[in-house]
N, C-alpha and C positions, 0 to 999 in steps of 0.2 A: 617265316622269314625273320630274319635276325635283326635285333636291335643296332642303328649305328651312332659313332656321333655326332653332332649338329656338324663337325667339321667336314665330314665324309659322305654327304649328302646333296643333292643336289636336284633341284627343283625344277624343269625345264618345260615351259607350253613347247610343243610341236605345230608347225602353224604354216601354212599356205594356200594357195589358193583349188578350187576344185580341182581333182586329177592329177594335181602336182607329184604323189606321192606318198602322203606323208602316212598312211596306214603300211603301207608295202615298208616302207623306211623302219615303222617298227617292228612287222613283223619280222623281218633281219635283225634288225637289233635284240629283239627275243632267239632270235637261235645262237647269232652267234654269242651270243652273253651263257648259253644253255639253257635258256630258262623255260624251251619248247627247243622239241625234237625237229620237228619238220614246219617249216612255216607257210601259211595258212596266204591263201589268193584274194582280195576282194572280187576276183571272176567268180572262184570258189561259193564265195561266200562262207568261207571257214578261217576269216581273221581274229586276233582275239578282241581289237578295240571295238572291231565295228560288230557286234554283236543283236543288234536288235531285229528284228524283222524289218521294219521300214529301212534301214543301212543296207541290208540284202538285198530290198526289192528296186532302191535306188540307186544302189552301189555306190554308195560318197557316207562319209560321218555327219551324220546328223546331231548328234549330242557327245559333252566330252565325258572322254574313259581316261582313267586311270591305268599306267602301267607300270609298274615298277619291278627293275632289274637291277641283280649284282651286276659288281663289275673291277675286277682289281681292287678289293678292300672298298670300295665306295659303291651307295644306294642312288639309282637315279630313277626320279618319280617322274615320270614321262605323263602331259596330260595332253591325249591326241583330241586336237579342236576340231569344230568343223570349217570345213573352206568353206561356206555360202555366208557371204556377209547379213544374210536376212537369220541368223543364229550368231552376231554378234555381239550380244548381251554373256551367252554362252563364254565366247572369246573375253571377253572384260572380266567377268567373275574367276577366270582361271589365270590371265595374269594380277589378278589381285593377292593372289599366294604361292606366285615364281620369280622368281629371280633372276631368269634365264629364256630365252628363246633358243630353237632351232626354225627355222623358218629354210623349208623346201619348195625349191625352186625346177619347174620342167624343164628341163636344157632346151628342148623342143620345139617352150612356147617363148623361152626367154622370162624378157620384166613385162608381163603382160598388165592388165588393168587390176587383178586382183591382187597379182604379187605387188604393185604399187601401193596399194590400200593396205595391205600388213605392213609393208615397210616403213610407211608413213605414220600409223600406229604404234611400231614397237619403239621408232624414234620418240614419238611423243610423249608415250610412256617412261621413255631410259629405260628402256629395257636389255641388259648385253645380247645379242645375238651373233650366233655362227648362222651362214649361210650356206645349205649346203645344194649345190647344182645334180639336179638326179639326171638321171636316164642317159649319161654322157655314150653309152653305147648304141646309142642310137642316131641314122642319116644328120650331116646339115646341120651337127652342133659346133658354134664355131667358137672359143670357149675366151678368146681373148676376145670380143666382139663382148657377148654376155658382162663380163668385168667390168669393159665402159659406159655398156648400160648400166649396171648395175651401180656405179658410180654418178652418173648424171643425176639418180635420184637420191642417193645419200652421201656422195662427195668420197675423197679419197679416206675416209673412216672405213670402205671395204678393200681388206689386203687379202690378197691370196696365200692361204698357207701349204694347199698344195697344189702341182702340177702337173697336169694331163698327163700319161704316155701312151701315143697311140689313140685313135678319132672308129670312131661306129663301132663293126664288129671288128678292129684292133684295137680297141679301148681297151688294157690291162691293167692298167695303173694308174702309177704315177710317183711325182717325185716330192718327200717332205722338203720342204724348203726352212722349216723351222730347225730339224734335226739334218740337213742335208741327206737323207737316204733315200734310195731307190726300192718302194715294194711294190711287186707283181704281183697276182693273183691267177693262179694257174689252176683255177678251177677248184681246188679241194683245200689250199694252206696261201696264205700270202708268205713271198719270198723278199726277204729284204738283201738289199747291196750298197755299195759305196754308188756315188754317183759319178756315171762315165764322162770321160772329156766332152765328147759332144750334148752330153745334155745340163753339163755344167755350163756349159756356152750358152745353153738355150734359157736357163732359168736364174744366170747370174745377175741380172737385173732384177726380178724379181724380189731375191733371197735381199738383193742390196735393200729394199726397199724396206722389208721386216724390220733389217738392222736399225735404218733410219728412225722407225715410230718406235723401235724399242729405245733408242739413244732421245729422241723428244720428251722422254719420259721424266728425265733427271737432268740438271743441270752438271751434274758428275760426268753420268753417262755421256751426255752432251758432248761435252772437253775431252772426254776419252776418244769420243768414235772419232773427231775432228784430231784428233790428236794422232790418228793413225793405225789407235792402238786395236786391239781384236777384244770384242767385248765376249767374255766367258757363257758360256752355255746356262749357267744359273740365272746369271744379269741378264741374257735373253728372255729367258723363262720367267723370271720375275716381272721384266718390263714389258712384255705381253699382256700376263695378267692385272697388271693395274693400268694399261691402256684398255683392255675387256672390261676391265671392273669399270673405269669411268664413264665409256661409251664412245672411247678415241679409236679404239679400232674395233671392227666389223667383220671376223674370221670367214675368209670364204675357202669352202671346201669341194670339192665334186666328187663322184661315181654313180654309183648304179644301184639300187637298191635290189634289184631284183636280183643281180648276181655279186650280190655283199661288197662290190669292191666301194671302200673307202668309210664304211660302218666304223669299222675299228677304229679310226684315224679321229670321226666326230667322236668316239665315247673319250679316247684319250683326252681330246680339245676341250671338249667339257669338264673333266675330271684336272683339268692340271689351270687352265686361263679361267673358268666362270665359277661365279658366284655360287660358295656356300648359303645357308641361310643366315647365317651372322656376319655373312659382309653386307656391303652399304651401309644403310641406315637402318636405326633398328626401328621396329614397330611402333604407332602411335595409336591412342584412340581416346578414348573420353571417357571422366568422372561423370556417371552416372545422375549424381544428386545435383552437383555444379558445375559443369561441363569443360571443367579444366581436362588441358590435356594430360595425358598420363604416358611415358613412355614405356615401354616392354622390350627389352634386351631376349635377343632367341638364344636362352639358355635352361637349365632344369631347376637351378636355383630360385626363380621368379615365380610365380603363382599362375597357378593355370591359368590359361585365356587360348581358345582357339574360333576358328572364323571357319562356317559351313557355307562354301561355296558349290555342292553342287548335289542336290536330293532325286532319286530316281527311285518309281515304284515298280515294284517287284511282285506279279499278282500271288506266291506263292511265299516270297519271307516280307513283304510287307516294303516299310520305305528303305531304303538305304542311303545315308547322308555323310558325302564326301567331306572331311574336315581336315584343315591345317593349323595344326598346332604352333601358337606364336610361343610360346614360352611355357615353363612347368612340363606335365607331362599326363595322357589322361591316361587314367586306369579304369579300369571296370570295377562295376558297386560302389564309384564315387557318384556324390553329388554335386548337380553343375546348377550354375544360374543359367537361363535362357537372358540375357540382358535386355533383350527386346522387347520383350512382355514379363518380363520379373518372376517367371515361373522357376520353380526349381526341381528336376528332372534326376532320376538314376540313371545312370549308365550302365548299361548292360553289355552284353557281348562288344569284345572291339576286335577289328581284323583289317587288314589292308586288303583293297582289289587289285584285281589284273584281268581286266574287259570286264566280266559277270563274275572268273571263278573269285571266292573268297579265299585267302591266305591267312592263314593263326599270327595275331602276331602278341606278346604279354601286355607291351604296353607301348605307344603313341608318343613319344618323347619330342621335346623344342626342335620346331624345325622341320618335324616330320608331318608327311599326308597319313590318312588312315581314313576306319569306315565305322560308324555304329549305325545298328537298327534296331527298327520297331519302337522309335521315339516321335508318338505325332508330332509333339509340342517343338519340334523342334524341323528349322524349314532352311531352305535356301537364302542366303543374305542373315543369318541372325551370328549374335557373338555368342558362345557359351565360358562361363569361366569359375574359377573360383570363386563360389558367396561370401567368403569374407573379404575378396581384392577384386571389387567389382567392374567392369571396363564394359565398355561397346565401340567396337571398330564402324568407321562407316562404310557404309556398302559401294562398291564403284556404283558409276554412273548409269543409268538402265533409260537405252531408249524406249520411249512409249512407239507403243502400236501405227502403224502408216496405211495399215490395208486392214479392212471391214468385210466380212461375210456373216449373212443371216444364214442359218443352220435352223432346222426342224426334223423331229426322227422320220424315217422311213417308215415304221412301225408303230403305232398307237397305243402298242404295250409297253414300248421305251421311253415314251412321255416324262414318266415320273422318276425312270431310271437315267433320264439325260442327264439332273442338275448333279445327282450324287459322282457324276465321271468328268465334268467338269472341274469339279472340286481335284476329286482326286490330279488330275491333269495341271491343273493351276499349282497345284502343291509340289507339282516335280516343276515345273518351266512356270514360273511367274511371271514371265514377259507377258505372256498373251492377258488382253483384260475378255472379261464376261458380263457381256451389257444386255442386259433385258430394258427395251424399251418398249415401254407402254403405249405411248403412242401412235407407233407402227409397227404395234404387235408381231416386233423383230425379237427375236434372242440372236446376237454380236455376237462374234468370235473375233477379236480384233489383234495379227500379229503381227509380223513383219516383210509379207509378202506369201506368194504360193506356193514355193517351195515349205516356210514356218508352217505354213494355217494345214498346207496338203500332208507336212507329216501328224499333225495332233488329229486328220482327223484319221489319217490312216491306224495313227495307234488307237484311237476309239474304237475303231473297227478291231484292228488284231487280237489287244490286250482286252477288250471290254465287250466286244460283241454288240454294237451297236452302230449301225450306219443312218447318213442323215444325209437328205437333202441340199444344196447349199442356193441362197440367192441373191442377187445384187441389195447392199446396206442402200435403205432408204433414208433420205437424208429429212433431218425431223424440222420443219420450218415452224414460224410463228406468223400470227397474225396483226394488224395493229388498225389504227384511222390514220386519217390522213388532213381529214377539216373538223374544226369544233360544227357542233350540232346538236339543235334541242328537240328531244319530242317528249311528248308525254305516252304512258303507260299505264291504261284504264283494267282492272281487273276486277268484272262483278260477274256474281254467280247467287242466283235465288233459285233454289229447288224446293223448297218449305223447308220450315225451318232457321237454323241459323244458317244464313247466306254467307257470301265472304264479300268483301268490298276493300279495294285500295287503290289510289290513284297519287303518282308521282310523274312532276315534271321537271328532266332532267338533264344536263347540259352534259355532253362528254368532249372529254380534248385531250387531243393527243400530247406525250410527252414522249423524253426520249427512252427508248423500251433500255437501252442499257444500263440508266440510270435507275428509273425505276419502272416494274412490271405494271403498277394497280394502284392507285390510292383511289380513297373515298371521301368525298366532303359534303361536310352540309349544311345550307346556308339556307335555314326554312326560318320565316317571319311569323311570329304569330299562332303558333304552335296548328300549322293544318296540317302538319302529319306529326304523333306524338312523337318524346324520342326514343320509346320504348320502343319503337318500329325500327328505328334508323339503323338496327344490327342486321335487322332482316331485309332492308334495301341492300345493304352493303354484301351478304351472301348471297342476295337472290343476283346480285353482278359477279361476283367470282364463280358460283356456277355456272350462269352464261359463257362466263370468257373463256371456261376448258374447254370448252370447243366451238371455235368462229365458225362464223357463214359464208367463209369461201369454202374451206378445204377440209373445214374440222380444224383445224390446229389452235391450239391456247392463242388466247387472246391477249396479247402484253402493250405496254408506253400509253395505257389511255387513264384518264382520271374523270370519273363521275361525280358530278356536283348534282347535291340532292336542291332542287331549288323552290319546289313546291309543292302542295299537294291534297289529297283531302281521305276525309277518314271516316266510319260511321262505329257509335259508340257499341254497337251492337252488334254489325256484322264483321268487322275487320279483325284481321288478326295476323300474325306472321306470315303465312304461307300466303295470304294477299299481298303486301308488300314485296314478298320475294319476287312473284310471279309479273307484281307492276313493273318491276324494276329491270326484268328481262324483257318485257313488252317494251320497256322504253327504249333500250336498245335496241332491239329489233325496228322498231320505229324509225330509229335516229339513220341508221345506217346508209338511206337513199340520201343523204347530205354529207353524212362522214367520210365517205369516200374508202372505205375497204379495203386492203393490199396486203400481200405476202411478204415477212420478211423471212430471209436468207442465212443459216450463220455463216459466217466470213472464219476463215483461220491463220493464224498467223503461221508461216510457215518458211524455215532456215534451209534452203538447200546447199548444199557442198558438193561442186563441181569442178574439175578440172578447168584449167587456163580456156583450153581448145574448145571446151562445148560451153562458156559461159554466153555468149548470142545468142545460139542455139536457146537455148533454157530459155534466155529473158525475153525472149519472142516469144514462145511458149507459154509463158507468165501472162503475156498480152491478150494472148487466144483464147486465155480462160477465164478472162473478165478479172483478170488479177492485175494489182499495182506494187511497181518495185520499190520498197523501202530504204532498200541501201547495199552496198555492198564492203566487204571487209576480206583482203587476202590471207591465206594461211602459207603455212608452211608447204614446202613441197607441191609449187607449181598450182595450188586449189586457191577456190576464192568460194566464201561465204554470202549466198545472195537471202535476201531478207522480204519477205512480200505478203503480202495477203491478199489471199484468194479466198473465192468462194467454196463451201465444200462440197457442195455438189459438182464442181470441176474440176475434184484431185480424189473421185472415188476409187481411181485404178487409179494415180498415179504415181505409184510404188512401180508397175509396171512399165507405164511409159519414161520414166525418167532412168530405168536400167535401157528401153532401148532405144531413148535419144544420145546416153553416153557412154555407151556400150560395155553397160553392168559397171559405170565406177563412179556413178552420183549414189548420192544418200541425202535423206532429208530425214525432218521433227516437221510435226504441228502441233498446233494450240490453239481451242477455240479463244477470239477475245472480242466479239461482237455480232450483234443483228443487224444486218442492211437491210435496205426495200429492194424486192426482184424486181428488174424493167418487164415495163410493160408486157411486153414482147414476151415473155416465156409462163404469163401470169396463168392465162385460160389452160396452158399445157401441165402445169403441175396442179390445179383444179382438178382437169383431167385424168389426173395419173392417178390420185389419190381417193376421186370421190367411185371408182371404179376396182379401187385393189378390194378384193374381199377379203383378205388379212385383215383389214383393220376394225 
């Protein structure tokens, strides 16, 4: 593939919600561009984005591909996302190095919940988007109806640039309303014509309206349209693009993807109204040593810096690491800085993708996607650049994990082969974390729901050969007191010999476990326990406390005051002391009063206007308190709460079907409560019974 430049290029996420399209969309856009013969079915399973095994066997995009097509002198890097917003991390790393959206819409399903949540999104981001309506050849799509939804959620910034002709199976076309022309598609060429009196009648309204947000545009323009006069086919075309460019208008277009009508129309719209990579703003990122901002102009003049947004492993050429070039140009057998860890790295082969296949390309110039491999040192989220004009971009936002699964091999010989495919696994998708907890001899897989967790372990299984178990995440509690309380702790032992002997009387009192887990004090008169001992009271207690006497769990908020004690010159020695000092404890415990504590999490949900009752009744039923609430854009509202986490172990689940797939949430642990009574004996129960532990 041929070199372009930064002007002639064009960066676009592809993006909507499941089933909407948007693999079908490319694969037309691959034929009719030429760049494939025959285009490829996701029934098939012979698409070129969706290429993995798991995308086959679930037939939706589960990770994003690269595709890039000629097209009339301009390069357009198409990155097909996945609809499942539990692969939304995915979504965010790919508009970190676009400039452009297309965002497909099912005519079918309409502005459902998920095309809300992109929409909502790409507004957020300013990101220019054309909208395009697929499937318009199909029953009961009613296409002015669509528009005003389509508007209710982004306001008159969505204009129609073209229009229907003809509904289901007499969907043929339709009419440009930017260029006034009529093209049909007659099965094997689209036929263009002037536009007839009767559908001049039908779309004149319309076309008026383009005119209008093109005349908003300039104060000139303005005077002109009002003035009567006809504003020229350039002044169109220019005031289009810089209402695209700033995010005043919302290109909406329609047809079919399955039978190409209206492909051609989105590649023109893209190629003439959005964003090169040197329009908007140019690049920022950060001085290294002094964390001054630095800016980077996308041009070849500037020193190399580019941003790896997206690393996939390959069991046969190893990793392959999707990168965009912010500026400079990378070559092969240069050396780069990794910024993130200060490594410095060759570059070896470089080539652009299109699904899996590799394309030759010389060299990676500003502005442009591309691919290198078999560079470990180099991952998803890091900056690479020039070592003498050093920079690091920051990485977009990355939500942390909401759903927990304990995983164990099937297989006793995969034991030791599990941690090394984790690894490799974490090094392509960093979202997910990998928790080995000790004290519920759990190993975590924590991602962002079952669709994330069900693809990483399917590819465990496909790419690695290794299948596991999966079982509910046990939640890890603590223990604490509840009453101060003194006993003593007598430790003697004569078998001949030197014996042991130590005796400590000891006060414990609770504190707040948040503040602190353990102190030790000691407040001995008269030297009846030396203080040569006093280390070994204070460990022979932190040993105790890793596992209480209810449940097993660490014992935290208590403080042991050493207050007395007695000692013999002969027999005593450390391991007496330690062993008094857990006696004392044990002792004390019929007065200190014993209890479970619980971590609490703080947790942000984002829900719709309509289900916010809904949810904060919910919040109630699971021993959760509401913190506060804050509205957003776009009809949502931000509820604020902390719950228990042993009441939101699925509720990644339940809050997709209290709000029918369009809540999201974050937690964060930020404290230990006491469990009520009431649930104490049952998790005693649960725990002193799991043979896992």
């Amino acid at each position: 593939m041929k070199k372009y430049p930064v002007e002639q290029i064009r960066n676009i996420a592809v993006m909507g919600h499941l089933g909407s399209g948007k693999t079908s969309f490319l694969e037309s856009v691959l034929q009719m561009t030429g760049a494939k013969q025959k285009k490829g079915s996701v029934e098939e399973k012979n698409t070129t984005s969706d290429y993995l095994t798991e995308e086959h066997n679930r037939l939706t995009s589960l990770s994003t591909s690269l595709i890039p097509v000629e097209y009339n002198g301009y390069k357009f890097n198409f990155l097909d996302t996945p609809g499942s917003e539990e692969f939304v991390n995915d979504v965010y790393q790919a508009l970190s190095v676009v400039k452009g959206a297309v965002l497909v819409v099912d005519g079918t399903k309409g502005i459902d919940i998920g095309t809300e949540r992109v929409l909502a999104l790409l507004s957020e981001k300013h990101v220019p988007t054309v909208l395009f309506i697929n499937k318009m050849d199909k029953q009961n799509i009613k296409f002015e109806t669509l528009i005003d939804n389509i508007r209710n959620v982004i306001g008159y910034q969505a204009v129609p640039f073209l229009w229907p002709i003809g509904a289901a199976d007499d969907f043929k076309g339709y009419v440009d309303l930017v260029d006034m022309k009529t093209r049909l598609y007659d099965g094997s060429k689209v036929v263009e014509s002037d536009v007839s009196p009767e559908q001049q009648e039908i779309v004149e309204g319309h076309r008026e309206k383009i005119v209008e947000s093109v005349a908003e545009t300039s104060e000139e323009l303005l005077e002109k349209h009002f003035g009567g006069e006809d504003l020229t086919k350039e002044e169109i075309y220019e005031g289009l693009r810089q209402g695209v460019l700033a995010g005043d208008l919302k290109p909406i277009v329609m047809g079919t993807a399955l039978k190409d009508i209206g492909i051609i129309a989105i590649l023109d719209i893209i190629a003439k109204f959005m964003p090169s990579p040197n329009d908007l703003k140019p690049i920022s990122g950060k001085n290294m040593d002094n964390g001054e901002d630095i800016v980077r102009n996308t041009n070849e003049n500037e020193p190399f810096s580019g941003y790896v947004f997206k690393t996939t492993v390959d069991p046969f050429i190893g990793s392959v690491n999707l990168v965009k070039v912010f500026s400079g140009k990378l070559v092969s057998g240069k050396e780069v800085l990794v910024s993130n860890t200060k490594n410095q790295v060759k570059i070896g082969s470089i080539f652009t993708m299109r699904g899996k296949e590799q394309l030759e390309v010389e060299e990676i110039g500003a502005g442009d996607i591309g691919a290198v491999t078999k560079i470990e040192s180099i991952f998803t989220g890091c900056t690479i650049c020039d070592p003498k004009s050093p920079i690091i971009f920051d990485q977009p936002m990355i939500q942390t994990p909401t759903y927990f699964l304990a995983i164990h091999p099937k297989q006793k010989s995969d034991e030791n082969k599990l941690s090394s495919v984790l690894q490799k696994l974490n090094y392509e998708d960093p979202t997910f974390e990998i928790i080995r907890n000790s004290e519920t001899s759990q190993l975590l897989l924590g991602g962002h729901g079952t669709t994330h967790l069900g693809y990483l372990l399917d590819k465990m299984k496909n790419m690695f050969k290794v299948e596991v178990d999966t079982f509910d995440q046990k939640i890890v509690y603590r223990e604490t007191i509840k009453n101060t309380a003194e006993a003593e702790g007598r430790h003697k032992k004569q078998s001949g010999g030197s014996g042991q002997f130590g005796v400590v009387l000891m006060r414990f009192e609770p504190m707040n476990p948040n503040e602190k887990e353990f102190e030790f004090v000691e407040k001995i008169h008269g030297g009846t326990v030396p203080k040569n001992y006093f280390p070994a009271v204070e460990k022979g207690l932190i040993e105790t406390f890793a596992k209480g006497p209810l449940a097993g769990f660490p014992v935290i908020g208590v403080r042991g005051v050493l207050l007395d004690g007695a000692y013999h010159p002969v027999d005593s020695n450390e391991i007496s002391f330690k062993l008094a000092a857990s006696l004392a404890f044990k002792n004390a415990l019929a007065k200190a009063r014993p209890t479970i504590l619980e971590p609490i999490m703080n947790v942000e949900i984002v829900v719709k206007d309509d289900y916010v009752g809904d949810v904060m009744g919910d919040v109630n039923k699971r021993r959760g308190r509401v913190l506060g609430m804050e509205p957003l854009i776009g009809g949502r509202q931000k509820i604020s709460a902390d719950i228990p986490e042993a009441e939101i172990v699925k509720y990644t689940i339940d809050l997709k079907a209290m709000t029918q797939g369009s809540g999201s949430f974050s937690r964060h642990f930020v404290r230990y409560d006491e469990v009520p009574e009431s649930l104490i004996d049952k998790i005693i129960e649960e725990y002193k019974t799991d043979e896992r532990r």
